[in-house]
MMTF fields as JSON, N, C-alpha, C and O atoms, coordinates in Angstrom:
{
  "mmtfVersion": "1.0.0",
  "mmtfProducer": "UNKNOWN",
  "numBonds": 307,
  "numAtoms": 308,
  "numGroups": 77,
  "numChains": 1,
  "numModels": 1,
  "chainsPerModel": [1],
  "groupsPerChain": [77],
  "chainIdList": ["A"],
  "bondAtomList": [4, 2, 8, 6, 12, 10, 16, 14, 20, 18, 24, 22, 28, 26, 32, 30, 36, 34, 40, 38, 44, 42, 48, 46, 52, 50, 56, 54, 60, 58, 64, 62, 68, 66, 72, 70, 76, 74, 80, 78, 84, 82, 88, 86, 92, 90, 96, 94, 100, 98, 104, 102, 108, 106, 112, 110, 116, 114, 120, 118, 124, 122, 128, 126, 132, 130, 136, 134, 140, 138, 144, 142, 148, 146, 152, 150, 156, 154, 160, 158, 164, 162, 168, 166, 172, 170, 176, 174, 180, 178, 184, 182, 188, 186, 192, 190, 196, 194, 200, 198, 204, 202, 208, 206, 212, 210, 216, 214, 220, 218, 224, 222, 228, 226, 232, 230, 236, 234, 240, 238, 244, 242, 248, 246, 252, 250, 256, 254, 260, 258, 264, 262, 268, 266, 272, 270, 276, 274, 280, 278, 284, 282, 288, 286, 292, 290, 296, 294, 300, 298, 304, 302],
  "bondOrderList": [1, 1, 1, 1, 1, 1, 1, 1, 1, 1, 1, 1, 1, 1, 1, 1, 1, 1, 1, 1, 1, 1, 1, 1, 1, 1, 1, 1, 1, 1, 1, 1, 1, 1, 1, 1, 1, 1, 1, 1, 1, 1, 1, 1, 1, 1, 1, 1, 1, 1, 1, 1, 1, 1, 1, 1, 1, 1, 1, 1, 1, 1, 1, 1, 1, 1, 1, 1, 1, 1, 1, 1, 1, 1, 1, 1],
  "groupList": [{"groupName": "UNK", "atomNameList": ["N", "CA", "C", "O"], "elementList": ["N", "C", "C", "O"], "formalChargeList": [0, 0, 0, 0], "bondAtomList": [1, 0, 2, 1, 3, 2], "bondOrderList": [1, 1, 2], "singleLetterCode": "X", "chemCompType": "L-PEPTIDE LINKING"}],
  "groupTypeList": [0, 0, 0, 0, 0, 0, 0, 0, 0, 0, 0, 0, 0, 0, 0, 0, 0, 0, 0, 0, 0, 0, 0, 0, 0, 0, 0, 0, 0, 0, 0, 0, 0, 0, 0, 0, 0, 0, 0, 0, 0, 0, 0, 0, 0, 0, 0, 0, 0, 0, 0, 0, 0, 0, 0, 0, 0, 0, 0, 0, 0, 0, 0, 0, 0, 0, 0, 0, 0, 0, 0, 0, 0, 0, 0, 0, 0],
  "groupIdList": [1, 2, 3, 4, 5, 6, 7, 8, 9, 10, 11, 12, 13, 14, 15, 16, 17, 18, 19, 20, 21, 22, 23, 24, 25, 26, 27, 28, 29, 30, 31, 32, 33, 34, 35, 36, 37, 38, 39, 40, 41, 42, 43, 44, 45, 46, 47, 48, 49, 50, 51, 52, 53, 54, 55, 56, 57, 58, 59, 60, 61, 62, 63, 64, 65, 66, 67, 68, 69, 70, 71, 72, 73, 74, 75, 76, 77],
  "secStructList": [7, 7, 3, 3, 7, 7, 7, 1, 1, 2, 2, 2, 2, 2, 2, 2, 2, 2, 2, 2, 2, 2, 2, 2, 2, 2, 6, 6, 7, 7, 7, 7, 7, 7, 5, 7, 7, 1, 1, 2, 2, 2, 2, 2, 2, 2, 2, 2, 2, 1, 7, 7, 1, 3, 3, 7, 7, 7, 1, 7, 7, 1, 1, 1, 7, 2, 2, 2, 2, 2, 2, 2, 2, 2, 2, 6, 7],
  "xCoordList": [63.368, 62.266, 62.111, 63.025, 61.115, 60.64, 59.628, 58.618, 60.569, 60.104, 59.698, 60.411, 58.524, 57.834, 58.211, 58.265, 58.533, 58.155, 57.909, 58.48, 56.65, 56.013, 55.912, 55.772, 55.957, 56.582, 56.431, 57.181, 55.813, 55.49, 57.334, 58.042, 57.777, 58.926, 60.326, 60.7, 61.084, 62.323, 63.201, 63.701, 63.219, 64.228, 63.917, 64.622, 62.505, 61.894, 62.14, 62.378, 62.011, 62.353, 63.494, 63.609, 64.728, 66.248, 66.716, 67.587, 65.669, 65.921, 65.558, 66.055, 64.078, 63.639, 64.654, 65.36, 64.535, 65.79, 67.137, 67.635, 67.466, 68.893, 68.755, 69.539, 67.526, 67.062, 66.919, 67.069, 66.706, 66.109, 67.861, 68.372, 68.385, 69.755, 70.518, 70.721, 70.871, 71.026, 71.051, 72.046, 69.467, 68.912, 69.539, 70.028, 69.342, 69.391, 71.355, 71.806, 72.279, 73.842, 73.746, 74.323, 73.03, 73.12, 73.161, 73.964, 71.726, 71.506, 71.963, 71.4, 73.068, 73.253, 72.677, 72.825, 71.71, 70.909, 71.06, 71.304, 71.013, 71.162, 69.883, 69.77, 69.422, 67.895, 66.999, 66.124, 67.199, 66.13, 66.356, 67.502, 65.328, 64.99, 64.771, 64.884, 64.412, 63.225, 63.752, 64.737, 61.689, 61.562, 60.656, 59.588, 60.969, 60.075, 59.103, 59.088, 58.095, 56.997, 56.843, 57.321, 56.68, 56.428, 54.671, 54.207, 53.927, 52.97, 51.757, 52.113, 50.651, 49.95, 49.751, 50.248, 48.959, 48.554, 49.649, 49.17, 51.146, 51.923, 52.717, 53.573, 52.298, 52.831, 51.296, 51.462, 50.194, 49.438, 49.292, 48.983, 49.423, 49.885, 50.775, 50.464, 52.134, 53.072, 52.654, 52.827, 52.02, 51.518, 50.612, 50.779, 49.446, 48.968, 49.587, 49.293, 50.536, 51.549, 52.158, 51.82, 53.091, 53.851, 54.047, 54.917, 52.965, 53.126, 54.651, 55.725, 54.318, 55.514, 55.185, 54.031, 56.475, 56.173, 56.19, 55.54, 57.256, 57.124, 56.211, 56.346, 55.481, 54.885, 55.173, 54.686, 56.011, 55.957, 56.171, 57.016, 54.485, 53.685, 53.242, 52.509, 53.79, 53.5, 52.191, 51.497, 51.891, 50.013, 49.715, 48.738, 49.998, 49.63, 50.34, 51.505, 49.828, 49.982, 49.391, 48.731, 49.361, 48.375, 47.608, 48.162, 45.989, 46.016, 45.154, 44.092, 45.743, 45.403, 46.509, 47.699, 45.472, 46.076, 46.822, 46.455, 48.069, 48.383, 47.77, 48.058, 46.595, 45.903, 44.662, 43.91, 44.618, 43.539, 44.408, 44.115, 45.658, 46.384, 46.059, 45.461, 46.323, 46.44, 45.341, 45.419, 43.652, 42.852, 42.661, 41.65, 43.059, 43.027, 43.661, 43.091, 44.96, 45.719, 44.969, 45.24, 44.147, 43.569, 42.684, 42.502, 41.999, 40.484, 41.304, 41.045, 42.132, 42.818, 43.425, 44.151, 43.773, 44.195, 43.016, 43.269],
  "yCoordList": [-140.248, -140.878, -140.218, -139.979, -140.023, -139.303, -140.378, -140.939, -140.408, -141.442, -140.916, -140.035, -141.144, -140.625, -141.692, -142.84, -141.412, -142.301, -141.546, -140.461, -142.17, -142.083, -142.928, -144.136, -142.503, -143.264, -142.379, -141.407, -142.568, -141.763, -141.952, -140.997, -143.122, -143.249, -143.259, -143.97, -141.937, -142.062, -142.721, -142.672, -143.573, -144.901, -145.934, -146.777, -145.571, -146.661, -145.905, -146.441, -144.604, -143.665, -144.084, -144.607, -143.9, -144.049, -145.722, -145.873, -147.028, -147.798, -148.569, -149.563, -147.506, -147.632, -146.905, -147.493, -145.315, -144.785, -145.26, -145.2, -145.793, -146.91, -147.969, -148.249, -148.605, -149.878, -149.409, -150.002, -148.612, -147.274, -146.948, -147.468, -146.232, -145.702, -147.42, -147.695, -148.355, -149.514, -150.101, -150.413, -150.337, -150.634, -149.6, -149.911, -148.308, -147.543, -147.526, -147.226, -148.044, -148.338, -149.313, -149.319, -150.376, -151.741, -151.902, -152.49, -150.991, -151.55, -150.243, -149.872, -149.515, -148.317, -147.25, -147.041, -146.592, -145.632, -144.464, -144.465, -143.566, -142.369, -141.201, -140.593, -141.144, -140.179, -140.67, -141.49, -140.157, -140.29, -139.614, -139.422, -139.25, -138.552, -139.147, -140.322, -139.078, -139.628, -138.123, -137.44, -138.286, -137.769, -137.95, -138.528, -137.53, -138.718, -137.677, -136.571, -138.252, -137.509, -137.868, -138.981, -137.885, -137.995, -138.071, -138.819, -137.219, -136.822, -137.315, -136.743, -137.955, -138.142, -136.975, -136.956, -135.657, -134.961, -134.07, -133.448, -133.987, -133.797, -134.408, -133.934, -135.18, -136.116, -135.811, -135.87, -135.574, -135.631, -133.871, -133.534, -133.443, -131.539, -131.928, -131.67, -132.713, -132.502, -133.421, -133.141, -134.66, -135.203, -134.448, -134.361, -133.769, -132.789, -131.868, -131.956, -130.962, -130.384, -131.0, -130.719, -131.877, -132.521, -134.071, -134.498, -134.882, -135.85, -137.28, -137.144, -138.287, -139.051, -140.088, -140.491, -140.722, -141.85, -143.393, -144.387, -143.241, -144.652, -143.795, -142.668, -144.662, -144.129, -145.408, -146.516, -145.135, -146.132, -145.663, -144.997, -146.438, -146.458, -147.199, -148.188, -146.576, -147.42, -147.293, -146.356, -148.298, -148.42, -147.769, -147.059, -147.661, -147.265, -145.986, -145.955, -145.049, -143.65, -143.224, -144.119, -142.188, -141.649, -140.068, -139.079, -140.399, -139.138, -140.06, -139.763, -140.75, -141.187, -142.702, -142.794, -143.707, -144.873, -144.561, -143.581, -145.553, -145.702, -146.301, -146.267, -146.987, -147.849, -146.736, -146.927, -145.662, -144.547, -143.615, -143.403, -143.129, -142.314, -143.174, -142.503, -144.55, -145.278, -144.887, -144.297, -145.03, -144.284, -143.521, -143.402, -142.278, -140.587, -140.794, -140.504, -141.349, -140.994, -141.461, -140.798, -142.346, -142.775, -142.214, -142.2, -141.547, -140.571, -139.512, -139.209, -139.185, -137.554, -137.871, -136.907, -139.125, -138.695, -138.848, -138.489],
  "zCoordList": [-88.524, -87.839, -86.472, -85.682, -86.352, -84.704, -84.126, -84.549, -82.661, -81.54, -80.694, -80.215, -80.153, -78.948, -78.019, -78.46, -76.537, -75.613, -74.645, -74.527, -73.431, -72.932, -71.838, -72.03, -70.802, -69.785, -68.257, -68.167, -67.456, -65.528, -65.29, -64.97, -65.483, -64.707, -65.559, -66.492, -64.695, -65.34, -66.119, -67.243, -64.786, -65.32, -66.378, -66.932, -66.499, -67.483, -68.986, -70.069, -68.689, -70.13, -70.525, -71.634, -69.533, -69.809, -70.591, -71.447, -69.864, -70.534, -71.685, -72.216, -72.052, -73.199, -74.283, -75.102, -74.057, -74.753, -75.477, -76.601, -74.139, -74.491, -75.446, -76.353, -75.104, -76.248, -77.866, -78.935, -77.642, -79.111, -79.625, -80.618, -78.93, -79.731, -79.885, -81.068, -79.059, -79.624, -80.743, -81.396, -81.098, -82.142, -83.356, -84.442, -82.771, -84.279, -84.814, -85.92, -83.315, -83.703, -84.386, -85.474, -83.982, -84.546, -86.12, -86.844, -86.467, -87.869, -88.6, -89.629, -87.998, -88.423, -89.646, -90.85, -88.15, -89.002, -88.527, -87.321, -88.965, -88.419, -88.055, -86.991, -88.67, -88.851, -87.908, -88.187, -86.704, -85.773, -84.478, -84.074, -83.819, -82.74, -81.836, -82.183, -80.435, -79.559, -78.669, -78.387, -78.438, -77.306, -76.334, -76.533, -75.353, -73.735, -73.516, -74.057, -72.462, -72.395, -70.748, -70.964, -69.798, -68.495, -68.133, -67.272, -68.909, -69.046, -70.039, -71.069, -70.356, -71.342, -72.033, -73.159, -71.547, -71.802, -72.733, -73.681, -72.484, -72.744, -74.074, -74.82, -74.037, -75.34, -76.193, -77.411, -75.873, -77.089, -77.585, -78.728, -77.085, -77.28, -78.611, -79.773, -78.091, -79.165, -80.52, -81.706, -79.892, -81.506, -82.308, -83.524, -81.578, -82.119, -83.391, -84.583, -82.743, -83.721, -84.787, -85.937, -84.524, -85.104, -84.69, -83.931, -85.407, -85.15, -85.092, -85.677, -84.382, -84.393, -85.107, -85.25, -85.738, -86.677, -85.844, -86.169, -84.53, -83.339, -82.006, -81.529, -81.775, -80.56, -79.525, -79.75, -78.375, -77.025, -76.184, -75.587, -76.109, -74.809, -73.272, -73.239, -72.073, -70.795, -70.764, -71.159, -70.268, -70.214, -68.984, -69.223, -67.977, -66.346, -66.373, -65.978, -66.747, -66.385, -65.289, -64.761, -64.72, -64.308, -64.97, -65.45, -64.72, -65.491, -67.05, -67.596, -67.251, -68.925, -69.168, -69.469, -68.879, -69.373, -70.78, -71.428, -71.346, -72.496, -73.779, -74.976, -72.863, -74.028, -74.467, -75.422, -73.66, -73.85, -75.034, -76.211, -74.178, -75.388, -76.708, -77.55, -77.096, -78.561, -78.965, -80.043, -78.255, -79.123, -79.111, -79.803, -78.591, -78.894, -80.241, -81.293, -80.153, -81.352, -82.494, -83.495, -82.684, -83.318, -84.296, -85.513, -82.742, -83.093, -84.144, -85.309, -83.462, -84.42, -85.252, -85.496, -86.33, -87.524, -88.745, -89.896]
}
C-alpha cells in the first residue's frame, strides 16, 4: 500500500507518519510505504506518475489548499 502525506509542517508529517507505522505494527501488516510531501504541487507531480492508494491531506497549505488538491485528484483519474 502507498501512503501519501501531505503536510507544510514537519512536525505534523512526523506525527502523522508515526500514527501510520503504529497502525500498520498494530494490525500487523507489512506492505506499505508512506511518503510526505511538504509541497501541493509536489505531491501531485508524484500522483501523476504513480499514483497513491491513502492520500492525507492538511487542508491549509500554502500555494494549494488540501481540499483543492482532493479535487485535482479527482479531475485526473
Amino acid at each position: 500500500m502507498r501512503i501519501a502525506i501531505c503536510d507544510d509542517k514537519a512536525e505534523q508529517i512526523e506525527i502523522i507518519a508515526s500514527a501510520v507505522k503504529a497502525y500498520f505494527l498494530e494490525t500487523q501488516r507489512q506492505n506499505y510505504e508512506v511518503t510526505s510531501f511538504s509541497k501541493s504541487f509536489d505531491f501531485l507531480d508524484e500522483q501523476e506518475k504513480n499514483p497513491f492508494d491513502l492520500v492525507l491531506l492538511d487542508i491549509c497549505m500554502p500555494g494549494m489548499l488540501g481540499t483543492d488538491v482532493a479535487k485535482e485528484i479527482r479531475k485526473r483519474k
